[in-house]
C-alpha positions in Angstrom: 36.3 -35.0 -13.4 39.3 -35.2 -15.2 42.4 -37.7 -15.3 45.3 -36.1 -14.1 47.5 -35.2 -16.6 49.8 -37.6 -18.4 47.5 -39.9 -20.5 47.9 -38.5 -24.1 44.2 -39.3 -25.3 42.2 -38.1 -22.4 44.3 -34.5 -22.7 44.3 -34.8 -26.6 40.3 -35.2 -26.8 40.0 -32.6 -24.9 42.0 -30.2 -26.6 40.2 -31.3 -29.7 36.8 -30.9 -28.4 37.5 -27.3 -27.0 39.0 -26.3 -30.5 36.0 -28.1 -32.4 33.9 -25.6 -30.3 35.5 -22.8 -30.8 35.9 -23.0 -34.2 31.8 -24.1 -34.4 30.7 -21.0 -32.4 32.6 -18.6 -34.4 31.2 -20.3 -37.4 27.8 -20.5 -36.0 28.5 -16.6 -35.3 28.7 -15.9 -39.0 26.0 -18.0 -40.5 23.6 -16.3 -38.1 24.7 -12.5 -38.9 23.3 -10.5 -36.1 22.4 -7.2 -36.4 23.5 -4.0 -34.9 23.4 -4.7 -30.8 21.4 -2.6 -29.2 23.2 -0.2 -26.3 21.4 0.7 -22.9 21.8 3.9 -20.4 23.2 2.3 -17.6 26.0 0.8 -18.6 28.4 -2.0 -17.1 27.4 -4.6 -19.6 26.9 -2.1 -22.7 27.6 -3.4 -26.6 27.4 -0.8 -29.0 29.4 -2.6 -31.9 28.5 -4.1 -35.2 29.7 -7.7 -36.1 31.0 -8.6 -39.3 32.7 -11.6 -40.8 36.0 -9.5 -40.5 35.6 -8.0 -37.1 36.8 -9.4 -33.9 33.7 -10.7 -31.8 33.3 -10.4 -28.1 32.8 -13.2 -25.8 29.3 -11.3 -24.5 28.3 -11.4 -28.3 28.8 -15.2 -28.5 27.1 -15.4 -25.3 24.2 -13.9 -26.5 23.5 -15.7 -30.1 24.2 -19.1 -28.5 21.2 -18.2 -25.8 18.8 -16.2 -28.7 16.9 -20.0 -29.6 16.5 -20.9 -26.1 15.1 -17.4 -24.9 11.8 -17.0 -23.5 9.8 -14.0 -23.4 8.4 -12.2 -20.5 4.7 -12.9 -21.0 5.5 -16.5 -22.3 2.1 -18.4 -20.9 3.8 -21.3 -20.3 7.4 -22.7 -19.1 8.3 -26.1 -19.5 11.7 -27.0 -17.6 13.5 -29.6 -18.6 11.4 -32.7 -17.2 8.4 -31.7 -19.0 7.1 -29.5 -15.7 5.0 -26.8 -16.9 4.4 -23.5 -15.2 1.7 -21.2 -16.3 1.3 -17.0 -15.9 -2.2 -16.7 -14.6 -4.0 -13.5 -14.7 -2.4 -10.2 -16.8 1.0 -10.2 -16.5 3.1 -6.6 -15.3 5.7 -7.2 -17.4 5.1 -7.5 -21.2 9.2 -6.4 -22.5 12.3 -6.9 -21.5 13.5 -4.2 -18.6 17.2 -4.1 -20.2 19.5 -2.0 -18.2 16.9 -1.1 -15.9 17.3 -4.1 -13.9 20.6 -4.9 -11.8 21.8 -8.4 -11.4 24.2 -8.2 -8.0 26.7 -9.9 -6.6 28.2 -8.3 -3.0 31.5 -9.8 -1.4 34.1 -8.8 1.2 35.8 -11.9 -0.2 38.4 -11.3 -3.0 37.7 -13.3 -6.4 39.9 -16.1 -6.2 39.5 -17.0 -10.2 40.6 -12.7 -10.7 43.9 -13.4 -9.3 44.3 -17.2 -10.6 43.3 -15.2 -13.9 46.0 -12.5 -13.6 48.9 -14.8 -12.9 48.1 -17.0 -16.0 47.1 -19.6 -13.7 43.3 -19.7 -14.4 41.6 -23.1 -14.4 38.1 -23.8 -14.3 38.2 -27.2 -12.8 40.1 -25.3 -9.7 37.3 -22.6 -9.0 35.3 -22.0 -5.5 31.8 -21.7 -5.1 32.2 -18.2 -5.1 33.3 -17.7 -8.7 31.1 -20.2 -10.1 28.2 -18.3 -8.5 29.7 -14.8 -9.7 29.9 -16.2 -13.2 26.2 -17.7 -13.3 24.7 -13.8 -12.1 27.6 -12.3 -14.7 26.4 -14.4 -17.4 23.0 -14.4 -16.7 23.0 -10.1 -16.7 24.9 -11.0 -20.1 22.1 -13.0 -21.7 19.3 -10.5 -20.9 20.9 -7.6 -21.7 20.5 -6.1 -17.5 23.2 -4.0 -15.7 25.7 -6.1 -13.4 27.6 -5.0 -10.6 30.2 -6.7 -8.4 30.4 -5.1 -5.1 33.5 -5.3 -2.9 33.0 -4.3 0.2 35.0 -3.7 3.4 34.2 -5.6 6.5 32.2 -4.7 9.3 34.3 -4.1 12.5 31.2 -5.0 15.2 29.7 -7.5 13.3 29.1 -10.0 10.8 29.9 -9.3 6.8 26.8 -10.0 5.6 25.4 -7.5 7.3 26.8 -4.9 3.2 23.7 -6.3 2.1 20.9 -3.4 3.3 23.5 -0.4 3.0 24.6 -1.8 -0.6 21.2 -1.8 -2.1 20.2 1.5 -0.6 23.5 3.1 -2.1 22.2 1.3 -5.6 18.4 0.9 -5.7 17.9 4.9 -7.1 19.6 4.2 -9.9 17.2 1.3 -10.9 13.9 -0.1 -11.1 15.1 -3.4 -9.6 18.1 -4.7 -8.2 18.8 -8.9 -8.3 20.9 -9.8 -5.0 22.7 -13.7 -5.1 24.5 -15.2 -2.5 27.6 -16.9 -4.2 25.9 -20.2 -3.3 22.6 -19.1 -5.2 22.5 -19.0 -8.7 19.7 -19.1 -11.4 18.4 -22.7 -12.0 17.6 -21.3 -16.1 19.8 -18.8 -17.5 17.2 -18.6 -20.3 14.2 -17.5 -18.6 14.2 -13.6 -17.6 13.6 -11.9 -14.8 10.6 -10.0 -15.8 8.8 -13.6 -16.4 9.8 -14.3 -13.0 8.1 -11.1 -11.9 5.2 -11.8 -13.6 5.2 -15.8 -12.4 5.3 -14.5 -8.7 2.8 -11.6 -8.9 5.5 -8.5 -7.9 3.3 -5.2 -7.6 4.0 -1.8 -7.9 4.4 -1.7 -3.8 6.9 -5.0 -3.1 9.9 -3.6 -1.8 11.6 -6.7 -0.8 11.1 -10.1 -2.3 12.9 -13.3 -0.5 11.8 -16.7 0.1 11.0 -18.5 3.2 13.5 -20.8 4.5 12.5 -24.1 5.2 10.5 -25.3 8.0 9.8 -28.5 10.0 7.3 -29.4 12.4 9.7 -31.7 14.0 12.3 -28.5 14.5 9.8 -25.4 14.3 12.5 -23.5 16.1 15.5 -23.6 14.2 14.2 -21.2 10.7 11.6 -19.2 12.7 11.3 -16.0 15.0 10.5 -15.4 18.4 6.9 -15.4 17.2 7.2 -18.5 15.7 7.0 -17.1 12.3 9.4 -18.8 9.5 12.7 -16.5 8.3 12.9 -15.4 5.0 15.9 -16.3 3.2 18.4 -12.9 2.4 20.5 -15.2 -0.4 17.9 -14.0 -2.9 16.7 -10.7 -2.7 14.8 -8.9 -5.4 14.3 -4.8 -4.5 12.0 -2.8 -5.7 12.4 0.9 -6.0 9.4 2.4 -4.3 8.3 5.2 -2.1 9.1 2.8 0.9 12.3 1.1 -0.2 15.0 3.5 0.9 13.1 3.4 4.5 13.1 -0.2 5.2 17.0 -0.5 3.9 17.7 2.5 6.5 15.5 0.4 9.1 17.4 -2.5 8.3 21.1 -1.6 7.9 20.0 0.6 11.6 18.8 -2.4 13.4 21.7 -3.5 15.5 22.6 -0.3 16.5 19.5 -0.4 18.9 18.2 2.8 18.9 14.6 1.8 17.1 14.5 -1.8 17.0 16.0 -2.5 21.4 18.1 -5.6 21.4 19.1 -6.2 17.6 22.2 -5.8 18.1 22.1 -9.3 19.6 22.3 -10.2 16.0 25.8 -8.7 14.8 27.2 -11.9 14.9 25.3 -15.2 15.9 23.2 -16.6 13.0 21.5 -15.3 11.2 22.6 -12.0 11.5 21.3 -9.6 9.2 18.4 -12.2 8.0 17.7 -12.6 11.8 17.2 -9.0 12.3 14.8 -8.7 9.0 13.0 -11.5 10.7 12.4 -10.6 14.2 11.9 -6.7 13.7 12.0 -4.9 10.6 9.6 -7.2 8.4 6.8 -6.5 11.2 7.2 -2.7 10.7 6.8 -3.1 7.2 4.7 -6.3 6.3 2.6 -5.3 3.3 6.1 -4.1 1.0 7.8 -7.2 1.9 6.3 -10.2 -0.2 7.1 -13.8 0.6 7.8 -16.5 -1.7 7.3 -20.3 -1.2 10.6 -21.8 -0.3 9.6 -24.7 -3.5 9.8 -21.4 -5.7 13.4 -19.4 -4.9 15.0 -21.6 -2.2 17.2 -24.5 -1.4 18.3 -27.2 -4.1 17.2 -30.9 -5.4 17.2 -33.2 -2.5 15.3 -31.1 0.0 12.2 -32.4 1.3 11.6 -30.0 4.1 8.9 -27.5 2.7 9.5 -29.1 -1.0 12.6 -26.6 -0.9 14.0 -28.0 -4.4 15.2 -24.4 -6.0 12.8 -24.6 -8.6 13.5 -21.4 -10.6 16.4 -20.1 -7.7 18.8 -22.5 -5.6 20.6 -22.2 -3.0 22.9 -24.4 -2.3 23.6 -24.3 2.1 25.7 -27.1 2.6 27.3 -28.3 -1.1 28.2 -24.7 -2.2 30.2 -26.5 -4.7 27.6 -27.3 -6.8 26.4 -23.9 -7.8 29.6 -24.7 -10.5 27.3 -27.6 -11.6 24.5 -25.5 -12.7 26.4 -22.7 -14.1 28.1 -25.7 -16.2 24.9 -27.4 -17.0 23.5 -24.0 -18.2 26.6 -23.5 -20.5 26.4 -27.2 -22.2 23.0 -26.6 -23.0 23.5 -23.3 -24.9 26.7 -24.7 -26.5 24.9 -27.7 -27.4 21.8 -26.8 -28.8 23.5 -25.4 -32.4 25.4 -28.2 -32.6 22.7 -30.4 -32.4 20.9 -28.1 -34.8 24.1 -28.3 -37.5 24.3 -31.9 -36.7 20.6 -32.5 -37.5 20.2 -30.3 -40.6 23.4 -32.2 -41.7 22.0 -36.0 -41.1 21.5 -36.9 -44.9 25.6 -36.4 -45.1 26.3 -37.4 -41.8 24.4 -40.2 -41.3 25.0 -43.5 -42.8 22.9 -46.5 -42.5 24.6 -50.1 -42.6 22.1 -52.8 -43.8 24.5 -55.4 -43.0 26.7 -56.3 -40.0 29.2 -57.7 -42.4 32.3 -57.0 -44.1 31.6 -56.0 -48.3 33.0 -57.8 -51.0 36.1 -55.7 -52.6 
C-alpha cells in the first residue's frame, strides 16, 4: 500500500518508476519489431494495424509482446507454475492451435463499472478499484493476450428474483456465435494469464459433447449439507462456466433459465432468491436431466483460492475468491508484474558486463 500523499520521495519514486516503464516498454516495443497483427472474424478485440517506429502503438499491442516470452502453447506437455509444480497433458490432446476469436472470454453484470465512471470523470485510480473491476480487467486482459473475443454484458435486473439468475439466458443469446464461451464471476479470475484456454481444455479432457463445464464446490464431511443437493450430491460452482456449443447446449440453457418458472422442473422457483439461486437450481434439477453434457471438475482444479483446505480447493489454474473478493486485484496485479518484469530482467541481464560492477575491496581508493 501506499503512503498517503505528502512525503516527496515515496511520490517522486513512484513517478520515476512508472516513467522508467514506460519509456522501457515502448523501447522494448521497438527492439522487438513485431510483424503485421493478425485480425480475426469476430471482432471486439480485433488489431488489424502495422507497428512501426513512427506509429502510435496500442496499449493491446504492448500487452501482447510483453506476454509473447511467457506464452505457452496449447499442446505444451508440461506446465510448471511458479513453485516448480508440474502438470502434464496425458493422452492426445483436442486442441493442437490456438481457437482465436472463436472463443469468448465473458464477463455478465447488472452492476455498473465503478472504475468506467471514476475513468470518465478524470478520477481513475487503481489503488481505489473494487473487486469487480479488478476481475473485469483480469478476463479483459486475459481475451487480450490470446487473441479471443471479449464481451461485457450489462444486464437489467430480474424483477422476481435474484440477478444472477442473466447467466443461462446470456449464454444462450451468445453461445451460436461461438465455439466456446468463458463465464467469470467478478471474484474469479485466471490464476495464469499466460496459459490458454485451449491447454486448459486439453488439461481437463473437454469432448466434443461437454456442454457445461464448472467445478464442484467444496465439501466437508463435518457440514455435508451446506454445498450439496437434496440427494446429497455436491453443487457445482456457476463462477466458472465454460460452454460448449453442441447439439444439446441451447436446450439445457432453455431448461435452466426455465427452471423457476415451475412448469417442468415443480418447486424451482423456491430458488429465485435464497442461495444459491440459479447454481441451486442447476444442482437440484436440471444437471439430472442432463448428466452426461455437463462435466465436473475437481474443486483443487477451477475453484476457491490459497488457504482452503476443504476439498484442497486452492484455485489452482481458476480462483475464486468467496469471502476476500478483494484479492482478485492481487492476482490481476501479480500477473501484470510478471509480464512487465520479465524484459526488464532480460535487458538487465544481457546488460550485466556494463551494469555490474564488482568491488574487491570494502575500502575507500587512494585518489
Amino acid at each position: 500500500m501506499l503512503p498517503a500523499a505528502g512525503a516527496r520521495s515515496p511520490l517522486f519514486a513512484l513517478a520515476v518508476t512508472a516513467g522508467f516503464v514506460l519509456i522501457f516498454i515502448f523501447g522494448f516495443l521497438a527492439w522487438q519489431s513485431p510483424p503485421r497483427m493478425p485480425s480475426f472474424p469476430h471482432g471486439s478485440t480485433q488489431v488489424d494495424m502495422t507497428i512501426t517506429q513512427n506509429s502510435p502503438t496500442a496499449i493491446d499491442d504492448i500487452i501482447r509482446v510483453l506476454y509473447k516470452p511467457l506464452m505457452v502453447a496449447p499442446a505444451e506437455p508440461v506446465f510448471t507454475d511458479e513453485n516448480g509444480v508440474k502438470t502434464n497433458l496425458e493422452g492426445n490432446p483436442r486442441f493442437k492451435k490456438k481457437l482465436g476469436k472463436d472463443i469468448l472470454i465473458l464477463d455478465l453484470e447488472t452492476r455498473p463499472l465503478e472504475s468506467s465512471a471514476a475513468f470518465e470523470k478524470g478520477e481513475y485510480d487503481w489503488r481505489k478499484l473494487n473487486h469487480v473491476s479488478g476481475g473485469v480487467f483480469n478476463h479483459y486482459t486475459y481475451a487480450t493476450v490470446h487473441g479471443y473475443d471479449y464481451k461485457f454484458v450489462h444486464a437489467p435486473n430480474f424483477k422476481d428474483r435474484h440477478a444472477t439468475w442473466i447467466k443461462p439466458s446470456a449464454l444462450a443469446n451468445l453461445i451460436n456465435d461461438y465455439k466456446f464461451i468463458v463465464f467469470l464471476d467478478a471474484d474469479a479470475s485466471f490464476r495464469f494469464m499466460h496459459l490458454p484456454i485451449e491447454w486448459l481444455l486439453n488439461h481437463w479432457k473437454i469432448g466434443p459433447d461437454d456442454a457445461l463445464t464448472m467445478a464442484l464446490d467444496p465439501w466437508d464431511a463435518e457440514a455435508p449439507q451446506y454445498n450439496s443437493d437434496a440427494r446429497n450430491r455436491t453443487y457445482t460452482n456457476t463462477g466458472f462456466i465454460i460452454t460448449q456449443n453442441t447439439e444439446k447446449t441451447m436446450e439445457i440453457l432453455t431448461a435452466w433459465h426455465e427452471c423457476p418458472d415451475d412448469t417442468r422442473y415443480k418447486n424451482c422457483s423456491q430458488w429465485k432468491e435464497p442461495k444459491f439461486h440459479e447454481q441451486s437450481a442447476l444442482g437440484e434439477y436440471v444437471r439430472y436431466d442432463y448428466d452426461p453434457y455437463i462435466k465436473e471438475l475437481a474443486c483443487a482444479e477451477a475453484n476457491g483460492f490459497p488457504g482452503v483446505t476443504v476439498a484442497h480447493c486452492e484455485g489452482k489454474f481458476i480462483r475464486h475468491y468467496w469471502f476476500d473478493k478483494s484479492l482478485v486485484k492481487r492476482d490481476f496485479q501479480d500477473n501484470m508484474m510478471q509480464a512487465i518484469t520479465w524484459p526488464i530482467q532480460k535487458m538487465f541481464a544481457e546488460n550485466s558486463t556494463k551494469v555490474v560492477f564488482e568491488q574487491e575491496k570494502n575500502e575507500i581508493r587512494a585518489r
